[in-house]
N, C-alpha and C positions, 0 to 999 in steps of 0.2 A: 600308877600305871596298871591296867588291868593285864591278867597270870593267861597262860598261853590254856587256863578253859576258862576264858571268858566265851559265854554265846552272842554269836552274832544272829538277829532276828530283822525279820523284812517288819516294818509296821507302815508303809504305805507305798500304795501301784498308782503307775502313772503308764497309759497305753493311748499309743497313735500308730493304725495299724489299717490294714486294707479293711477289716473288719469292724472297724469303727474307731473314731477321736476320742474317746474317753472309753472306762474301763469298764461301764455296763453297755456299754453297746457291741462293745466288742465282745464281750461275753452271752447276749444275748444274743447276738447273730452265730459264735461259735454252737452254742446248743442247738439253734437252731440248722444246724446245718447248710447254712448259707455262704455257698460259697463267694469269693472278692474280687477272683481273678477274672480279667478284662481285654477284650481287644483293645490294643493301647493307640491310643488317641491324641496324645499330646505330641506330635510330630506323626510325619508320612514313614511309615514303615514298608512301602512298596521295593524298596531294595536290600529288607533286611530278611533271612530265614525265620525271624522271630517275628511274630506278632503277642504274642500272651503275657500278661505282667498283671502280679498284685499291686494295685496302685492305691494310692491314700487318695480317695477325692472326700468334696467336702469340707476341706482344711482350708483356712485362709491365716496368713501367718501373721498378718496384724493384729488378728485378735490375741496374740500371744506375746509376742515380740514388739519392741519398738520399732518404729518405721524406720531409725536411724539404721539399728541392728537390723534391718531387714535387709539393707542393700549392702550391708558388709560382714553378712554372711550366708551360707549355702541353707539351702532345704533341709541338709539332715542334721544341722543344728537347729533350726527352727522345732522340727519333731520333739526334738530332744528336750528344747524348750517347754512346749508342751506337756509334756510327760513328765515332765520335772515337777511344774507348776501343781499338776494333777496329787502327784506322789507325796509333796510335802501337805497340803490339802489335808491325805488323806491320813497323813501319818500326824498332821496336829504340829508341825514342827514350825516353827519362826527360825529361819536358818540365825539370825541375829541373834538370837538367844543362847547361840551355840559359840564358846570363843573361836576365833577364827580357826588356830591351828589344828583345833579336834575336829573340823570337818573336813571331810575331802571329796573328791569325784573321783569314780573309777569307770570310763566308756569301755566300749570297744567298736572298732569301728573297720570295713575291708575296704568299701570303695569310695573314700573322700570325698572332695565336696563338688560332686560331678558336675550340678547345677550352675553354681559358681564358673567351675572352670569350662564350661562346656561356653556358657556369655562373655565370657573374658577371650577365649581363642576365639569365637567368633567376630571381636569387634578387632583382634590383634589382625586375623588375616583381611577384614573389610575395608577397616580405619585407620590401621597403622599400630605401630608399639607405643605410641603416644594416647591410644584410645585405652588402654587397661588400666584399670584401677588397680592402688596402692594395696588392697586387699588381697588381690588376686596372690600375694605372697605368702595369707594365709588360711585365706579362707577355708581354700580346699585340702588342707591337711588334714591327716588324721586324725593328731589329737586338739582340732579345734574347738570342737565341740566342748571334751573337757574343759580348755580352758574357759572356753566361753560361760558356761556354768560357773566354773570357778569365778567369775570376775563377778556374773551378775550375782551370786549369792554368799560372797564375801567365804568362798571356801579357801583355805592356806594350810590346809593338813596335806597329807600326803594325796596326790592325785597321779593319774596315769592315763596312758590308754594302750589297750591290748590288740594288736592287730594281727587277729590268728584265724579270720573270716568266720563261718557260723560257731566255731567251738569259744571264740572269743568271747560270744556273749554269756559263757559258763563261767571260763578264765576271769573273768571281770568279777564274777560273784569272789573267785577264791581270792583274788586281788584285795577284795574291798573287806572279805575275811581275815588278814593275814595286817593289814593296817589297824582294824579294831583291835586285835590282840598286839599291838605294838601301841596302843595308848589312845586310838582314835574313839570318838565317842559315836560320829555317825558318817554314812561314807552313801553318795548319793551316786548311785549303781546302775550299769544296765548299758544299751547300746540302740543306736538308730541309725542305719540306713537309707541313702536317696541314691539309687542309680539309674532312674531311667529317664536317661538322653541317648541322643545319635552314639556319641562317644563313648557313654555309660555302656551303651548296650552291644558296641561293638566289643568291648575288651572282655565282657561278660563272653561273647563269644568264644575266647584261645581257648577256653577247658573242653569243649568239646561236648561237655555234658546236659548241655539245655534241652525238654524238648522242640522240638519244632512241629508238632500238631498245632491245627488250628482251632481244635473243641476246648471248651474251656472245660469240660467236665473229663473228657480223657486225655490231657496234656501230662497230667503233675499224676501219678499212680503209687505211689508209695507200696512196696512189696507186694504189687499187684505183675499177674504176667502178662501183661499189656505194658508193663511201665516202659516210656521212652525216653526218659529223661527227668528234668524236673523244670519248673516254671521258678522266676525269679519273682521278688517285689521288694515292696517298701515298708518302712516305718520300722518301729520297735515298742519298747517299754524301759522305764526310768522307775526305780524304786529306792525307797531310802533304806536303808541296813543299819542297824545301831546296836552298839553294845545293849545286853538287855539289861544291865545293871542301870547303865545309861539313861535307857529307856524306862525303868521305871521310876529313876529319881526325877523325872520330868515329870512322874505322872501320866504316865503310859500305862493301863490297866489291859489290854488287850496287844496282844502278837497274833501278825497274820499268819505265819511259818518261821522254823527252825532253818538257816544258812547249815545242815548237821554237818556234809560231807562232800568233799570235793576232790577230783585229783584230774590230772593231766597227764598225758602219755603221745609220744610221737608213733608213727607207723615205720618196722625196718625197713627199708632199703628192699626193691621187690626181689634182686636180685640174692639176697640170703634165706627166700621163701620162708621166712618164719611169719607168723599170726599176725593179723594188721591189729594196732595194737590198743584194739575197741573194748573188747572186753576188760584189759587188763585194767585200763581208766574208770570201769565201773567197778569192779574188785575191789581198787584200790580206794574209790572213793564211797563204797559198801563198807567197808574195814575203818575209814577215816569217821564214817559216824557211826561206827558200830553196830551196823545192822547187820542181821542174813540175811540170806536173798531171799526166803520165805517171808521177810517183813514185809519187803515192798510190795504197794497194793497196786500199783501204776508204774508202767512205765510211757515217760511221751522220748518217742524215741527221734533221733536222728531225722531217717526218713528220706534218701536221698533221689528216690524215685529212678537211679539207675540202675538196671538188672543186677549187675554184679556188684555193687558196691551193696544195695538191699539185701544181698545174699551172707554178704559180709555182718552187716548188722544182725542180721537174723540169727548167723550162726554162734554171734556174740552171745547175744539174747537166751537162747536153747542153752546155752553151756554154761548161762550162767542161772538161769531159773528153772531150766527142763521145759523139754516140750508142751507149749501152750503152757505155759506157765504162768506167769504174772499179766495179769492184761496190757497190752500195749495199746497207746492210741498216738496218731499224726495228726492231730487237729490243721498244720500248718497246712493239710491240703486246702484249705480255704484259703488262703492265704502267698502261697506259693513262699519260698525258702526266700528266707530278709536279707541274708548276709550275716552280721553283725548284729542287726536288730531280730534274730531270730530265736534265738536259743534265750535272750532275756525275754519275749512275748511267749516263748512256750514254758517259761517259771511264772511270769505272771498267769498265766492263764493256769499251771499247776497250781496256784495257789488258791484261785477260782473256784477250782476241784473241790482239793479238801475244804475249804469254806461251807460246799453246798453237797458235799459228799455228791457226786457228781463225775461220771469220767464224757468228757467229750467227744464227739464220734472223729473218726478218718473219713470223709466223705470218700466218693466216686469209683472206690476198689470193690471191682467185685470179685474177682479170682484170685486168691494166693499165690502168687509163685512159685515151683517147684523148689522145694526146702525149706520154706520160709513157714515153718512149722509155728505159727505165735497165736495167741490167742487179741486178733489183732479187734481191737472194737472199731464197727463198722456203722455207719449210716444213720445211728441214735443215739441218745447219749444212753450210760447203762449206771446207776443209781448204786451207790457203793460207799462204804466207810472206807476213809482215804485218812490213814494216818503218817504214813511214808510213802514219798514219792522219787522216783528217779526219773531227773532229766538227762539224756545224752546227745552230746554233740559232736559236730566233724567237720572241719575246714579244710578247702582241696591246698594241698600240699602237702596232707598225712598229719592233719593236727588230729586229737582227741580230746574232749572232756565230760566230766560226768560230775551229777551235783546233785546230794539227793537231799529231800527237804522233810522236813518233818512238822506235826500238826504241834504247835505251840501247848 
């Protein structure tokens, strides 16, 4: 059984993301500043306040999926599929290779399998209770996906899924970190998203914090004072994480990054007016891998494109690296906020980073916001040795996580 400092190391990405089906496309349209988000087109949106959505097009799920599995299960297992595919590829892994019980899956995942169940009430109220499919029992749960992994790649180690909306897809990393040091050898990680339907898009709505502009370049503002909200979308990233001991008795001579440090923190209760509790998840997960906050060369932050919540992050940010401190970048403004599949596509793409020493721009802000004192990278990418990086996340209901990564 591997000793609680065993390292856990990423050795392959797997990305289906508005920004592209595989993980040079999407990285080459990130650099490029191109942004994903779209008037959305796949239904009439004349009654909805939204129009704007990072969507995946270009994906066709057969090429990935069996046609069986195709109609008995949702979109954001298919993604998931995909990125899977991609990730062991890249990591050189033959899941078969692995005895069953040392592998496992860790998702995370906020809004189920919309696609699915959005077809299935539509045939219940058309055609009757007799017209639903047997599936529809599971398709659209959260931790389907997992499974679904789990059966197609003979994983029986310890599996999960984490349903804490964007900060999940951090929680998932510390998940898949916390099973390797309990004896797992490799743990196939990460989180994907499919919410846009009728239904999808309406429940999307109760938080209140979408924008509703209809420009696709000033919609999504991330600590900009114009920000009115933030833009939703699709897909994710699927990456394998393996013990590195693991990984080198395979025969693994190369790690893309370091799993260093991770923590997780709730926000109090607003009514006890103490600090929302953003900062403290990256302290804590600064101190888990042993860094100062002078280490970290990057930060990709949160990014929630609401006045006051950006304010919050901000002041996270300043108090924990000083003013204009560490660079911070939002790449996801291309992209608009995944859910579940967001915070795993901003470590993939962190890893991108240090790879090509490399920080990726925030498109579309052009004004800081009053406090939001950060040295935010804006509109190019800015060329840098990327040895430590911190990603932070936040999921509406007061979740936090922070995960910082290191150059192998």
């Amino acid at each position: 059984m591997n000793t609680p400092a065993s390292r856990a190391v990423i050795t392959g990405l797997g990305v289906v993301a508005p920004t592209g089906t595989d993980v040079e496309a999407h990285w080459q349209a990130t650099l490029a500043g191109k942004s994903a988000i779209h008037h959305i087109d796949r239904f009439d949106t004349s009654g909805y306040p939204l129009k704007l959505f990072g969507d995946v097009r270009d994906f066709v799920a057969t090429d990935h999926v069996p046609v069986r599995l195709v109609r008995e299960t949702d979109l954001m297992t298919h993604l998931a599929f995909a990125a899977t595919e991609q990730a062991l590829a890249d990591a050189g892994l033959d899941p078969a290779t692995v005895p069953e019980f040392d592998l496992g899956v860790v998702t995370a995942n906020s809004s189920g399998g919309a696609h699915f169940g959005q077809s299935e009430l539509q045939k219940l109220y058309s055609e009757g209770p007799y017209a639903v499919g047997a599936y529809m029992s599971i398709a659209w749960f959260y931790a389907a996906t997992t499974g679904q992994l789990s059966i197609r790649h003979g994983a029986r180690g310890a599996c999960g899924v984490i349903a804490t909306e964007q900060a999940g897809g951090l929680d998932a990393f510390g998940q898949a970190r916390r099973n390797l040091r309990k004896g797992g050898r490799a743990v196939l990680c990460g989180g994907t998203d499919a919410s846009l339907t009728p239904y999808g898009l309406v429940a999307q709505l109760a938080n209140g914090l979408l924008s509703q502009r209809d420009d696709p370049l000033r919609a999504y503002l991330p600590f900009d004072a114009d920000a009115s909200g933030y833009v939703s979308g699709e897909g994710g990233a699927i990456m394998v994480v393996e013990d590195a001991d693991a990984a080198r008795a395979r025969g693994v001579d190369r790690f893309l990054a370091e799993v260093a440090g991770y923590a997780a923190t709730f926000d109090p209760r607003q009514q006890t007016r103490r600090e929302p509790g953003l900062r403290r998840a990256i302290e804590l997960a600064l101190a888990d891998a042993q860094v100062r906050p002078q280490d970290v060369d990057v930060v990709f932050a949160d990014g929630y494109g609401v006045p006051r919540l950006d304010l919050v992050e901000a002041q996270a940010l300043m108090r924990t690296f000083g003013e204009r401190g560490a660079p911070v970048t939002v790449p996801k403004t291309m992209t608009g906020r995944l859910y579940a599949g967001g915070a795993p596509l901003d470590v993939a793409t962190a890893v991108l980073a240090m790879r090509d020493s490399v920080i990726p721009p925030t498109v579309n802000v052009t004004s800081l916001a009053p406090g939001c004192r950060i040295d935010l990278v804006r509109d190019e990418p800015r060329e840098a040795q990327l040895r430590t990086v911190l990603v932070a996340a936040r999921g509406h209901g007061g979740f936090n996580a922070a995960l910082v990564l290191t150059h192998p």
